[in-house]
Backbone as a ProteinNet text record, in pm:
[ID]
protein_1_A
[PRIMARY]
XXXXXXXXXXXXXXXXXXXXXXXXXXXXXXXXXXXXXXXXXXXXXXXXXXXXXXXXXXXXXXXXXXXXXXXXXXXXXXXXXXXXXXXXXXXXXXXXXXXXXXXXXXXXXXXXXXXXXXXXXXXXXXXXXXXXXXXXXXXXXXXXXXXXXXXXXXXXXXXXXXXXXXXXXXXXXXXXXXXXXXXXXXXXXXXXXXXXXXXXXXXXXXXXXXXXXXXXXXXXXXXXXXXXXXXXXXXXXXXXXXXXXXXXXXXXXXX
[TERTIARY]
1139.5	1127.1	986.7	986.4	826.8	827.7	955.1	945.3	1042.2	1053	1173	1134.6	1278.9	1225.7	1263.3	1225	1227.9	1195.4	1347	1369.7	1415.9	1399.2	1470.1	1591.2	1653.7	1765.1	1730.9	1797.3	1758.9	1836.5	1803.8	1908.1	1977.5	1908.2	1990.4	1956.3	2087.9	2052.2	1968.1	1931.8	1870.1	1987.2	1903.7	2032.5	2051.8	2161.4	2228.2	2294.9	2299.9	2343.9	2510.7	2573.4	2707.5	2730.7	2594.6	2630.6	2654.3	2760.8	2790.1	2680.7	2559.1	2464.7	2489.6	2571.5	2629.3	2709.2	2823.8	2854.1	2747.3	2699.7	2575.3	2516.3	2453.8	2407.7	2481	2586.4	2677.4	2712.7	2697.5	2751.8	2645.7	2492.4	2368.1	2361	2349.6	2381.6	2493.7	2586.2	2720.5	2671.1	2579.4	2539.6	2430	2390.1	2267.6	2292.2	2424.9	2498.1	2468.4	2424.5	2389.7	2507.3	2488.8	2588.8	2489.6	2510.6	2482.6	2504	2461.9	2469	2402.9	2517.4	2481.8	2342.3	2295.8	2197.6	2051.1	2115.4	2013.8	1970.7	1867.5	1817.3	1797.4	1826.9	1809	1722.9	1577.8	1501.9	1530.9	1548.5	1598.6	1471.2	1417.4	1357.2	1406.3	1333.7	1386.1	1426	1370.3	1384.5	1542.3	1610.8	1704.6	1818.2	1790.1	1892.9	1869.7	1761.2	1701	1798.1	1809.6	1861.4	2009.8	2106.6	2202.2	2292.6	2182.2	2267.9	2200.5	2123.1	2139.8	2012.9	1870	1832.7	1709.7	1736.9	1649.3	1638.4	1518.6	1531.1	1445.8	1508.3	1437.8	1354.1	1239.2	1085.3	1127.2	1205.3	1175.8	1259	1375.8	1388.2	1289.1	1212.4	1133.4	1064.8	1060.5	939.5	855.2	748.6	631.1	609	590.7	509.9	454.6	362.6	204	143.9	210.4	131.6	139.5	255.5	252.2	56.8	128.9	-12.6	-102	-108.9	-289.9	-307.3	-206.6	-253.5	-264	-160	-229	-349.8	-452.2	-566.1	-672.4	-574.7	-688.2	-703	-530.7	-495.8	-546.9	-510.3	-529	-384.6	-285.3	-159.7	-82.3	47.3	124.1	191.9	157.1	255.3	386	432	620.8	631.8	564.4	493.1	543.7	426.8	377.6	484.2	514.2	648.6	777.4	821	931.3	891	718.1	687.9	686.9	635.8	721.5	801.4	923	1088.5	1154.6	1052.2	1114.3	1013	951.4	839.2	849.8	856.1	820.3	714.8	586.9	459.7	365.4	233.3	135.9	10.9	-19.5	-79.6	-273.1	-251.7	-427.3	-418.7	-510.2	-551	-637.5	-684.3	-801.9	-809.8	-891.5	-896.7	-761.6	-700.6	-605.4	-482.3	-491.9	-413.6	-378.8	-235.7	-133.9	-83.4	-99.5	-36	40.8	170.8	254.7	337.6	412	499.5	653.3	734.3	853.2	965.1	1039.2	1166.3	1218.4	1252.9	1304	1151	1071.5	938.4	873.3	868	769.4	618	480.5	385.2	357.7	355.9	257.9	266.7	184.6	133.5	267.6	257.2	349.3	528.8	533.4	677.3	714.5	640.6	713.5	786.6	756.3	830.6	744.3	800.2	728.9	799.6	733.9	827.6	804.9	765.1	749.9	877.3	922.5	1071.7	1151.6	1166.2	1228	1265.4	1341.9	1388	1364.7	1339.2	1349.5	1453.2	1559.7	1620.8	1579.1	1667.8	1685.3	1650.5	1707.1	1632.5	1491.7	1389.1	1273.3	1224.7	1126.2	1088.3	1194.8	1247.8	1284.3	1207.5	1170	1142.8	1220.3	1244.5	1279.6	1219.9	1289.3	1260.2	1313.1	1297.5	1305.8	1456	1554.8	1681.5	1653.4	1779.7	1772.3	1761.1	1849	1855.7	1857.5	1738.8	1718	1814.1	1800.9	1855.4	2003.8	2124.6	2205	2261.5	2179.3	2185.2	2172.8	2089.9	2078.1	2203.7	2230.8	2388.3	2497.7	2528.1	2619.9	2659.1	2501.1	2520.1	2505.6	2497	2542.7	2686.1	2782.5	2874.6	2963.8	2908.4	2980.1	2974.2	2820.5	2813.8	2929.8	2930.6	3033	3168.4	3231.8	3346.5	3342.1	3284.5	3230.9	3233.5	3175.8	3172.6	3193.6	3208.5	3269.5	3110.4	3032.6	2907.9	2840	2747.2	2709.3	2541.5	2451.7	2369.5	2278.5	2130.1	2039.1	2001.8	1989.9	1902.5	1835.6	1678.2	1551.4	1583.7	1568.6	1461	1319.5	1274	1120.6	1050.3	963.2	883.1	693.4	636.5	568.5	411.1	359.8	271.9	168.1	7.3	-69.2	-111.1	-247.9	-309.5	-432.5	-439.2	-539.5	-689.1	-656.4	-853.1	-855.6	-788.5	-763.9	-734.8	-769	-733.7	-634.6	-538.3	-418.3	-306.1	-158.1	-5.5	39.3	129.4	219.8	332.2	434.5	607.2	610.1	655.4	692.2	847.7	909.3	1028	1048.4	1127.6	1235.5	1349.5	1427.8	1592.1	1579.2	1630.2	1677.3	1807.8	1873.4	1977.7	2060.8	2123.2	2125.9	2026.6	1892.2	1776.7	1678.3	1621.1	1544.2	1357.9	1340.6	1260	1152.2	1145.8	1001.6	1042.5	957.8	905.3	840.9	854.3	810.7	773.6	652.6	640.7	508.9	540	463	521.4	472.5	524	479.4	497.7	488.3	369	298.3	176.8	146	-16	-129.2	-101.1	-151.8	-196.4	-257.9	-319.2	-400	-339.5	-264.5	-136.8	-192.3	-249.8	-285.6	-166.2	-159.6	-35.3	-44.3	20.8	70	62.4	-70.1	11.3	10.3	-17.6	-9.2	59.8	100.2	142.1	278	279.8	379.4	428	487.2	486.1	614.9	606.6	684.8	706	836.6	888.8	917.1	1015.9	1097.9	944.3	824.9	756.1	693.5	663.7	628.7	719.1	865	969.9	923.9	924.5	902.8	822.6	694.7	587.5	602.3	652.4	643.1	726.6	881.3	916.4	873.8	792.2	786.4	617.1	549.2	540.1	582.8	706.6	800.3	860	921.7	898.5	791	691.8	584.2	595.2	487.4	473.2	462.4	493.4	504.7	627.6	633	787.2	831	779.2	854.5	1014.4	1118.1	1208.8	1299.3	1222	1316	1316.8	1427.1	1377.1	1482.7	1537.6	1624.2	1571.9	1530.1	1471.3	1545	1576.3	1661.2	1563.1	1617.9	1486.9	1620.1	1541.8	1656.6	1568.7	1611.7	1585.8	1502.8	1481.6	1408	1515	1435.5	1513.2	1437.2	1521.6	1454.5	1509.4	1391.6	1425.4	1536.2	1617.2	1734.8	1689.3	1718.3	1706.7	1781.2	1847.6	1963.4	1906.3	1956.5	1906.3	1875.4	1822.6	1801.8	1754.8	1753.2	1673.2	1537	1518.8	1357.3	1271.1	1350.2	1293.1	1235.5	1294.9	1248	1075.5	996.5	872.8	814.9	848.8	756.4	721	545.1	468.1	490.7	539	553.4	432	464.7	323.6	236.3	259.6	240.8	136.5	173.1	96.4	25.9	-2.1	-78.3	-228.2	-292.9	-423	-486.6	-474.9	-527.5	-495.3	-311.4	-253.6	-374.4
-3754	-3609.7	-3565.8	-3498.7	-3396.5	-3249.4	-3177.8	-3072.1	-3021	-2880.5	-2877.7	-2665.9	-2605.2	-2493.7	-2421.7	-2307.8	-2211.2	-2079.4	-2042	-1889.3	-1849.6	-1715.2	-1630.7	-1536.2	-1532.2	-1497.2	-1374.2	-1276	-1085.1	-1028.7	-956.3	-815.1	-850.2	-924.9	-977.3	-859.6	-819.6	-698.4	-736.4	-636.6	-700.4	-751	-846.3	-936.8	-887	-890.5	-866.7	-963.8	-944.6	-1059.2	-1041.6	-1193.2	-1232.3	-1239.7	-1188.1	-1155.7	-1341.2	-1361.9	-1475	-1474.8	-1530.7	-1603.1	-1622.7	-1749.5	-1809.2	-1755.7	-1633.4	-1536.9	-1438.5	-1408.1	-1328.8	-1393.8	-1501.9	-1541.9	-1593.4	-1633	-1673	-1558.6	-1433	-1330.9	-1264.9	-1282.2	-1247.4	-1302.8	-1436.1	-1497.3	-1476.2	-1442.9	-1401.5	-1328.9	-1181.9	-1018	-1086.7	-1165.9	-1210.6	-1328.5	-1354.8	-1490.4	-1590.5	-1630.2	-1755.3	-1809.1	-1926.2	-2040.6	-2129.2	-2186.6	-2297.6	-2415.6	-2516.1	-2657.3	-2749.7	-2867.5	-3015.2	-2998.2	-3073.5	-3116.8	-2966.9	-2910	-2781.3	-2779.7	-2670	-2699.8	-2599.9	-2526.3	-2398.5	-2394.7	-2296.1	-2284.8	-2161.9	-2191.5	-2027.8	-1979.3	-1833.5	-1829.6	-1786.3	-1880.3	-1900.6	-1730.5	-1621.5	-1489.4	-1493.4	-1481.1	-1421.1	-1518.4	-1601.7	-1693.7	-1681.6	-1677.8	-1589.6	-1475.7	-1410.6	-1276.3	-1287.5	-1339.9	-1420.6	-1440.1	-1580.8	-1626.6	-1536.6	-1407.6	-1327.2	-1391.9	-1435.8	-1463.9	-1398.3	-1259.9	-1169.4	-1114.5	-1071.6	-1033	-856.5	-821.3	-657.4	-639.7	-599.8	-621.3	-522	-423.3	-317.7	-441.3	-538.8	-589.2	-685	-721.2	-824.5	-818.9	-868.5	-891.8	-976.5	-948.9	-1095.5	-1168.4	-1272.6	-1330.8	-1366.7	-1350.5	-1404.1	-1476	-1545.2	-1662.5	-1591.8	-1538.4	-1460.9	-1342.7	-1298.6	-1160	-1207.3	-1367.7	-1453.8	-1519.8	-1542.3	-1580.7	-1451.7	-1318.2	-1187	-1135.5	-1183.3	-1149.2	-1245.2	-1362.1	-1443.2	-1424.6	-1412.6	-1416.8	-1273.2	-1174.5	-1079.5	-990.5	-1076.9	-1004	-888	-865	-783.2	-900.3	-867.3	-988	-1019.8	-910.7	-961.1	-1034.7	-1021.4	-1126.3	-1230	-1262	-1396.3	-1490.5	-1370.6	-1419.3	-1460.1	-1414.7	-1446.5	-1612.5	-1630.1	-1723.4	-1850.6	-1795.2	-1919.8	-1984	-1856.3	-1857.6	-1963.7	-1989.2	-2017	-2215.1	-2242.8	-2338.1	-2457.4	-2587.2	-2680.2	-2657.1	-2668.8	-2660.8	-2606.2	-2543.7	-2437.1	-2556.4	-2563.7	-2677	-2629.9	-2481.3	-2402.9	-2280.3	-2257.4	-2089.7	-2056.4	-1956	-1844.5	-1723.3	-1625.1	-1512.8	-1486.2	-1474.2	-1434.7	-1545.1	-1673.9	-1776.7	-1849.1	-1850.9	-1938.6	-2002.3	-2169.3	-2259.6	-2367.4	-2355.8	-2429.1	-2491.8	-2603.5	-2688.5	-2639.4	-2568.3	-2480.3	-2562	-2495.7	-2587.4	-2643.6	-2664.2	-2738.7	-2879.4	-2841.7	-2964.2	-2953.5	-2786.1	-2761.2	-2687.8	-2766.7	-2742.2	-2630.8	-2518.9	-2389.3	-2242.7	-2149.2	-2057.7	-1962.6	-1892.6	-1830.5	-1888.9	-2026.5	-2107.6	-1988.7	-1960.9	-1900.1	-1775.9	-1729.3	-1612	-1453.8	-1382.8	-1284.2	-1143.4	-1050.1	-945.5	-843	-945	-863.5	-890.9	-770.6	-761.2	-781.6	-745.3	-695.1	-517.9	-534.7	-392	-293.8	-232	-138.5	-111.3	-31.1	51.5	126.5	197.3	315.7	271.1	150.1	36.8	59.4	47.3	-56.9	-140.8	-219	-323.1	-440.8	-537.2	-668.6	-784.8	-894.4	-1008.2	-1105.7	-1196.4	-1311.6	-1422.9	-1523.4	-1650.8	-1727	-1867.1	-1944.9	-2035.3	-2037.3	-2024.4	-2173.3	-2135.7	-2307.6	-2405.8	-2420.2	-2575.7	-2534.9	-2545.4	-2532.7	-2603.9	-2747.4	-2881.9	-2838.4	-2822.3	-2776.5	-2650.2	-2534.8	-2405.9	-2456.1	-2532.6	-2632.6	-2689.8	-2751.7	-2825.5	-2747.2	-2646.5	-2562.6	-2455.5	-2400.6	-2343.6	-2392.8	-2513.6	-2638.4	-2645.9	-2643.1	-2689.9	-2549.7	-2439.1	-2289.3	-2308.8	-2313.5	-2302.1	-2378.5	-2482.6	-2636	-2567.6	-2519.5	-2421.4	-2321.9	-2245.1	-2100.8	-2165.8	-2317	-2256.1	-2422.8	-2522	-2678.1	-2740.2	-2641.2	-2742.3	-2770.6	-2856.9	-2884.9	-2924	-2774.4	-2794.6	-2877.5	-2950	-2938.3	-2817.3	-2781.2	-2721.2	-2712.5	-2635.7	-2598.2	-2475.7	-2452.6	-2383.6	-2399.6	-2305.1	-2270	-2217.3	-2179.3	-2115.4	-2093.2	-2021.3	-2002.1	-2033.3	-2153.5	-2252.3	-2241.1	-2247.9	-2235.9	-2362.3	-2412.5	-2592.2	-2615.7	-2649.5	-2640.1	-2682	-2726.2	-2791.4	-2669.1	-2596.4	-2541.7	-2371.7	-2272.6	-2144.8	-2081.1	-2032.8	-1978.5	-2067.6	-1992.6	-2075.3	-2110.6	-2207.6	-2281.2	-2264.8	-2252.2	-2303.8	-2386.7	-2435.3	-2566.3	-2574.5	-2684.4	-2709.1	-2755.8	-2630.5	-2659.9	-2676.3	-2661.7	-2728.7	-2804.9	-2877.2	-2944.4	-3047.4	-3026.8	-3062.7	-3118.3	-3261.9	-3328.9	-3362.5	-3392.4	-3458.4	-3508.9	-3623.4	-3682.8	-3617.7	-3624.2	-3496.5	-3541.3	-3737.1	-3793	-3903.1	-3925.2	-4034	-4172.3	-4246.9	-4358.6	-4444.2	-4421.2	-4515.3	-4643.4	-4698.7	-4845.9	-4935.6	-5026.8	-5135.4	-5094.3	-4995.9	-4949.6	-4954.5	-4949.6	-4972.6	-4883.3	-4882.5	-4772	-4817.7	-4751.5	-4828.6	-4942.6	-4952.6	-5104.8	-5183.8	-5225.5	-5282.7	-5318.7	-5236.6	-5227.9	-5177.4	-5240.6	-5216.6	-5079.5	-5023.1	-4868.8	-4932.4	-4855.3	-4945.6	-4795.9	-4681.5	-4567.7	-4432.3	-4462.2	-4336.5	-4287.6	-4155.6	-4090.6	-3966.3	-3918.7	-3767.3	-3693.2	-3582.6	-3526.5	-3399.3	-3425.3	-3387.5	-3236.5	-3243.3	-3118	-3039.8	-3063.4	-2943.8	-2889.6	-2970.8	-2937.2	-2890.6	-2926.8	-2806.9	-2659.3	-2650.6	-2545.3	-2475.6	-2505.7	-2443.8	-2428.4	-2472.7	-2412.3	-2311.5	-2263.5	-2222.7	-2083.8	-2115.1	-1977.4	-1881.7	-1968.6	-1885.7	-1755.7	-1775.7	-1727.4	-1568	-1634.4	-1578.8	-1427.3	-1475.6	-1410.1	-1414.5	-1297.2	-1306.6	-1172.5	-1008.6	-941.2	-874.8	-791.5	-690.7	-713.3	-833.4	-925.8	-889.8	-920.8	-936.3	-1009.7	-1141.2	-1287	-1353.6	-1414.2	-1471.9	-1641.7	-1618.3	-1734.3	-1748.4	-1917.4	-1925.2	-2071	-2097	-2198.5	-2301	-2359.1	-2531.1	-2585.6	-2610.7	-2685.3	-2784.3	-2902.5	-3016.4	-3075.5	-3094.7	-3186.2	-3331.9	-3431	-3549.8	-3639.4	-3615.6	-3669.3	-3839.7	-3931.5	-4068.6	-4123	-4242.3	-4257	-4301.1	-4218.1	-4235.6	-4168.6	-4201.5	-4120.5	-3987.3	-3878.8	-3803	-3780.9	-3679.6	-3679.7	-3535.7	-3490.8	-3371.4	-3336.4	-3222.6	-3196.7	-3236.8	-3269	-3318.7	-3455.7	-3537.5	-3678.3	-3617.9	-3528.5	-3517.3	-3466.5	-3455.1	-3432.6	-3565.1	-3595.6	-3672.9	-3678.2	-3784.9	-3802.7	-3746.7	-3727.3	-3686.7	-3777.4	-3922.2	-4052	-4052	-4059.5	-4062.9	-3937.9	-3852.9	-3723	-3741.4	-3773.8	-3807.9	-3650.8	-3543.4	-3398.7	-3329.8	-3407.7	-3358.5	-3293.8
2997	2981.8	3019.3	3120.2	3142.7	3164.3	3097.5	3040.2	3004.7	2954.1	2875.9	2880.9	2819.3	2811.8	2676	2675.9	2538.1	2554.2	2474.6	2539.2	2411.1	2397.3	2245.6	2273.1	2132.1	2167.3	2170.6	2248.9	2260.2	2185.5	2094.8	2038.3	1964.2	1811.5	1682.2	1610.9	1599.7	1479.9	1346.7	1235	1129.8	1047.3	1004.4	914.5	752.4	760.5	575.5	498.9	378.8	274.6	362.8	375.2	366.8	522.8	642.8	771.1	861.8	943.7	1000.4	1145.6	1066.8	1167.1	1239.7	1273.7	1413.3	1516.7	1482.8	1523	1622.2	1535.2	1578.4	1690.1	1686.8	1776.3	1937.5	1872.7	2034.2	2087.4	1967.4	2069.6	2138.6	2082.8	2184.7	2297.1	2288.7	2438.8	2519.6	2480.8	2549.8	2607.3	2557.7	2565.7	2704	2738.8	2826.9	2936	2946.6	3025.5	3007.4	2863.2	2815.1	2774.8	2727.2	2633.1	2585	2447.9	2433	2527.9	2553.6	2600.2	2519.4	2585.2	2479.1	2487.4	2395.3	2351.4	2342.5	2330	2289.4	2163.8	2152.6	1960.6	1971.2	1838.3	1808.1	1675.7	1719.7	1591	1505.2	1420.4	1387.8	1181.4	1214	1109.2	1008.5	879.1	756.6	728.1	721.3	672.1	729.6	831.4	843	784.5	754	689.1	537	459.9	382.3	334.1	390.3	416.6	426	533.7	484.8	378.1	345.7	195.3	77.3	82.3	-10.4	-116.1	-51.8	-161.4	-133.5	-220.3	-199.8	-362	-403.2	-495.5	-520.9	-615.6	-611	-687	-638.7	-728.8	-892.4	-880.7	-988	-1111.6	-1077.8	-1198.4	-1254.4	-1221.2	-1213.4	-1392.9	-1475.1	-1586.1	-1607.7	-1536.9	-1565.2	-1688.2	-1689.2	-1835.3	-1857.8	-1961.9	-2007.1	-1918.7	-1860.7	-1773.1	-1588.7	-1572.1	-1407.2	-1412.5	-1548.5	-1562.5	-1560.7	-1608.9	-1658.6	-1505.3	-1410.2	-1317.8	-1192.1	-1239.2	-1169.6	-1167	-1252.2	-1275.5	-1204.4	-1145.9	-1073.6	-953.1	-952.9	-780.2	-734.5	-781.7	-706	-705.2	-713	-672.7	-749	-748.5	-826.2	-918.7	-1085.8	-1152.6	-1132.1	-1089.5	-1051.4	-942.5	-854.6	-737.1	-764.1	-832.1	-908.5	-1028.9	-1071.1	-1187.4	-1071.7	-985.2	-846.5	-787.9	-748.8	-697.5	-816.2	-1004.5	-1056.5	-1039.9	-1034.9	-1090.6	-985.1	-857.5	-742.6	-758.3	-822.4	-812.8	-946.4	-867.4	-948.5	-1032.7	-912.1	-1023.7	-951.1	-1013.4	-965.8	-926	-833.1	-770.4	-722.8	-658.8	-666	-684	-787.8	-783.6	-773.7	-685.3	-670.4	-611.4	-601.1	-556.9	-443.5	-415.2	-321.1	-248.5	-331.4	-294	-407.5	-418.7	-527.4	-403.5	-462.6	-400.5	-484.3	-445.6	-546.4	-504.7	-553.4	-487.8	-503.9	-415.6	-415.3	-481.5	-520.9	-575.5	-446.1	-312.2	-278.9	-248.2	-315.2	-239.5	-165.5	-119.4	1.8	-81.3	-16.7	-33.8	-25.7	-70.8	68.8	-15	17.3	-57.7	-97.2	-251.1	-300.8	-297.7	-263.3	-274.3	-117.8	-39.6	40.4	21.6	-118.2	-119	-30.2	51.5	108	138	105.8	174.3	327.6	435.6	546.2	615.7	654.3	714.5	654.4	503.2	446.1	406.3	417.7	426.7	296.4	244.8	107.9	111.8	-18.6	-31.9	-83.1	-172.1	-268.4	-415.9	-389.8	-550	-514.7	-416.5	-365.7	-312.2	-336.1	-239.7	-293.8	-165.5	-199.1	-137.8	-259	-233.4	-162.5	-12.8	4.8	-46	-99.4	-130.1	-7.9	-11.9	65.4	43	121.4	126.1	-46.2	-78.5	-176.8	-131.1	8.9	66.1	230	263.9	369.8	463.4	452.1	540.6	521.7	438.1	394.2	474.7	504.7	553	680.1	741	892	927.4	831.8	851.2	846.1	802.1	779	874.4	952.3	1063.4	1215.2	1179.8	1290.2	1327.9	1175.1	1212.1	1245.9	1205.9	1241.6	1401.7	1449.2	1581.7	1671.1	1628.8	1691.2	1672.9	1536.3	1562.7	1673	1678.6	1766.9	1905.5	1926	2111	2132.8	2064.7	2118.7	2115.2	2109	2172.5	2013.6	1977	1812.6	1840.3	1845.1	1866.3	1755.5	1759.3	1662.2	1580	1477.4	1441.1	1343.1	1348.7	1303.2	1213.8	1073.3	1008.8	980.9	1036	1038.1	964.7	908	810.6	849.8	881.9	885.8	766.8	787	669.1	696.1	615.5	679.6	614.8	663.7	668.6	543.1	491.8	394.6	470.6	586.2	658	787.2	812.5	944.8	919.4	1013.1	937.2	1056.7	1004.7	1091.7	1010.8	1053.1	1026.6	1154.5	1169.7	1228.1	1150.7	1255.5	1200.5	1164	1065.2	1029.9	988.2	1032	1019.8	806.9	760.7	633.3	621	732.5	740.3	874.1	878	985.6	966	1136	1111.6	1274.6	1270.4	1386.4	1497.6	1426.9	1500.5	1375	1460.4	1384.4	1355.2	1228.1	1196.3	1244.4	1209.5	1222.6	1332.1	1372.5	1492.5	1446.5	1338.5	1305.7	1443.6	1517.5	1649.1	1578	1472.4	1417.9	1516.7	1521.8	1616.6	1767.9	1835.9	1980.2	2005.1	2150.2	2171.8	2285.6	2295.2	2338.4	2501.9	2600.8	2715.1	2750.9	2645.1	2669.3	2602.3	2528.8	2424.8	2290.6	2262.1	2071	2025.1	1929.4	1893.3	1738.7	1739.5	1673.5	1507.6	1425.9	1266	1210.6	1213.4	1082	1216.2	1329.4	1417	1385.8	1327.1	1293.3	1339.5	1425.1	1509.8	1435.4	1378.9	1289.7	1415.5	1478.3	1573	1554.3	1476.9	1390	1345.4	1331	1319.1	1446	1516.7	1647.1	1775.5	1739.5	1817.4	1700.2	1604.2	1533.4	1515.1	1574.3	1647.5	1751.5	1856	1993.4	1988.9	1897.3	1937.6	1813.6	1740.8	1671	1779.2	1872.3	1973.3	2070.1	2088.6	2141.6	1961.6	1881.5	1762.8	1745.4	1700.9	1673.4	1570.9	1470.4	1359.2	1247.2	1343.3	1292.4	1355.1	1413.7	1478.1	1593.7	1676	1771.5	1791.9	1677.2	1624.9	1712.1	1733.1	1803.8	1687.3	1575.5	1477.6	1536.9	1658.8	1703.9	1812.4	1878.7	1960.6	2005.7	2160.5	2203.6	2280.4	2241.9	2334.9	2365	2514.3	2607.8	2701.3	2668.9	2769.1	2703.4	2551.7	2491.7	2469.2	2493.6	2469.4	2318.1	2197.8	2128.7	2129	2033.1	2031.2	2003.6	2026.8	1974.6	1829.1	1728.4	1576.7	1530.3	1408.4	1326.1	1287.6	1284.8	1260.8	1075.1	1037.3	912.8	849.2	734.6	687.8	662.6	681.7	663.4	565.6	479	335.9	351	464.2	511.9	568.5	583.2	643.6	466.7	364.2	281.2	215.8	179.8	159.7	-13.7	-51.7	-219.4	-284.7	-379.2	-451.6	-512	-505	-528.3	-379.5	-285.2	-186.2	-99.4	-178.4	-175.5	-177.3	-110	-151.2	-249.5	-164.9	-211.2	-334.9	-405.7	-496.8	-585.1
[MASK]
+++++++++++++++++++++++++++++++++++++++++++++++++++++++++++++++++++++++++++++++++++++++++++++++++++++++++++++++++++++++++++++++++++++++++++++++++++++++++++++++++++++++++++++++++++++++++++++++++++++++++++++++++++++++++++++++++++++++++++++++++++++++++++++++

């Protein structure tokens, strides 16, 4: 492989609780003379799947507690915020002036469990909060296998999420569902040009399709939140879930 391409899908309406994703999408490419093909991967962002399976919540019910308000006063934020990003979180991992970082109920590292409300819509209730689907890898697999009904073909695919790095300043996509590709690249054993041989090289694939393609994405009113990679050849390895790229907390040096 020495290259490959990536294109977004055009003209996904905004998404609503109960709306058939996969639908949606075969019928954008239909709308543009596309099709899926074998071995394509589709990245698609966490918000509209988010949105979807309905896991949105409405700030006005919200009641903080003692502890959301004691950490509203550090962070900076709105306590119902903060009480949402508990409700959604193993455990509260850093606090300071303008950053809660906590480890999400499905095990993902990264500020506020991911909960956010840009491109979310208001109503007549108010503002709504997205959380981060329950099971990402699950929601990957599920709209894998819609797609494979819908058109014969059974693409890969990427949920993405937008993370930022604790040594580095800016976000990257990073892959939270994945589904029919292998997430990580274990290349130990393999060797350099000069034949040293490989002992700690690990290429976590599934985040780096998920950055290239949240390029394409963007990050405010873009509104590509599905993006298609075609002509990547990944390794022959079983495929697996995204949850296979999170680092135990046993082997966390930073925990």
């Amino acid at each position: 492989m020495t290259s490959m391409q990536l294109f977004a899908v055009a003209g996904l309406p905004s998404i609503q609780p109960g709306d058939d994703v996969a639908s949606l999408i075969v019928a954008r490419l239909a709308a543009a003379g596309e099709a899926l093909h074998p071995g394509d991967i589709l990245v698609i962002a966490q918000k509209i799947i988010s949105k979807a399976e309905g896991r949105l919540v409405r700030l006005a019910d919200v009641q903080p507690s003692a502890l959301a308000l004691e950490l509203s006063a550090t962070v900076g934020k709105d306590p119902r915020v903060i009480q949402v990003v508990l409700d959604d979180s193993n455990e509260v991992l850093r606090v300071r002036r303008g950053l809660l970082v906590v480890e999400q109920r499905s095990g993902w590292v990264c500020a506020n469990a991911g909960v956010d409300r840009s491109n979310v819509q208001a109503d007549d209730a108010g503002e709504h909060l997205a959380l981060l689907p329950a099971d990402a890898d699950a929601s990957a697999d599920a709209l894998r296998a819609r797609l494979a009904a819908l058109t014969g073909v059974t693409p890969a695919v990427i949920i993405n999420d937008s993370h930022g790095r604790a040594w580095r300043i800016g976000t990257v996509g990073t892959a939270i569902g994945c589904a029919g590709l292998p997430p990580i690249w274990n290349q130990r054993g393999l060797h350099d040009l000069f034949g040293y041989e490989l002992v700690s090289s690990e290429e976590c694939i599934a985040d780096e399709l998920a950055a290239a393609a949240s390029l394409l994405m963007g990050q405010s009113d873009e509104a590509r939140p599905v993006v298609v990679i075609r002509g990547y050849v990944p390794p022959s390895l079983p495929p697996a879930p995204a949850r296979a790229i999170q680092r135990p907390a046993s082997h966390d040096a930073f925990r």
